[in-house]
C-alpha positions, -999 to 999 in steps of 0.1 A, spaced: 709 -28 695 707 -60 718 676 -78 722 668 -92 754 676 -126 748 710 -110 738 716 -89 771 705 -120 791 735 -141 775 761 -116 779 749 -109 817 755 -143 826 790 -142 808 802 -110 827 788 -127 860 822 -142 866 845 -113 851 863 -88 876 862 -54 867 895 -43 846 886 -5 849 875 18 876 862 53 875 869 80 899 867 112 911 883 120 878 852 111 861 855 92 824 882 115 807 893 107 767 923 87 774 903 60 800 874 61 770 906 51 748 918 25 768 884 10 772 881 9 734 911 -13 730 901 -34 763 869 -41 740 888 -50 710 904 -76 727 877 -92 752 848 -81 736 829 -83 767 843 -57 802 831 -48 836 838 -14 851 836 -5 885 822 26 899 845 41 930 826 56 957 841 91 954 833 94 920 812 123 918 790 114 885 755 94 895 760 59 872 735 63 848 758 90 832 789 72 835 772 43 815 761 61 792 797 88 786 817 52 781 789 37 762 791 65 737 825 74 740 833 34 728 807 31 709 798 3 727 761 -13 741 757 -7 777 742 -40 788 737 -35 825 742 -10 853 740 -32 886 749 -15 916 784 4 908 793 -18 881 790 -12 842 787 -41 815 800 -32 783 798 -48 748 810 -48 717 817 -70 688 855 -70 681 865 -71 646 896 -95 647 889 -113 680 856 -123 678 852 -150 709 812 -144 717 784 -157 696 753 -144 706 720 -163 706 
């Protein structure tokens, strides 16, 4: 679990990442959870955008690819997910 002085950090980090995933009217499905996994390993740190025609509210998604990664959901802003997690090779963040 994050603390707030942890979700601050890691908000202003993602401020200037792009979104490298995007769900649809597909919905999060196993093999985008997978890939999302191995996004984390690498970058430890992800944005994921939310397309209008997705038919999920956000909250949900959040929290499916949260789970699904085993990852902490550190914001929903708008249609756009922030997702951590500490990778075990790469590690490039050091939290406050």
């Amino acid at each position: 679990m994050l603390t707030g002085k942890q979700k601050r950090f890691l908000r202003s980090t993602a401020h200037h990442l792009q979104p490298i995933f995007q769900v649809g009217k597909a919905g999060v499905n196993e093999n985008m959870i997978k890939q999302i996994k191995e996004a984390l390993e690498a970058r430890e740190l992800i944005k994921i955008s939310i397309l209008q025609n997705c038919d999920e509210d956000r909250e949900t998604v959040g929290n499916a690819l949260s789970k699904g990664a085993k990852a902490e959901l550190v914001q929903i802003i708008g249609n756009t997910i922030i997702l951590y997690k500490e990778s075990q090779e790469n590690k490039k963040l050091e939290l406050p």
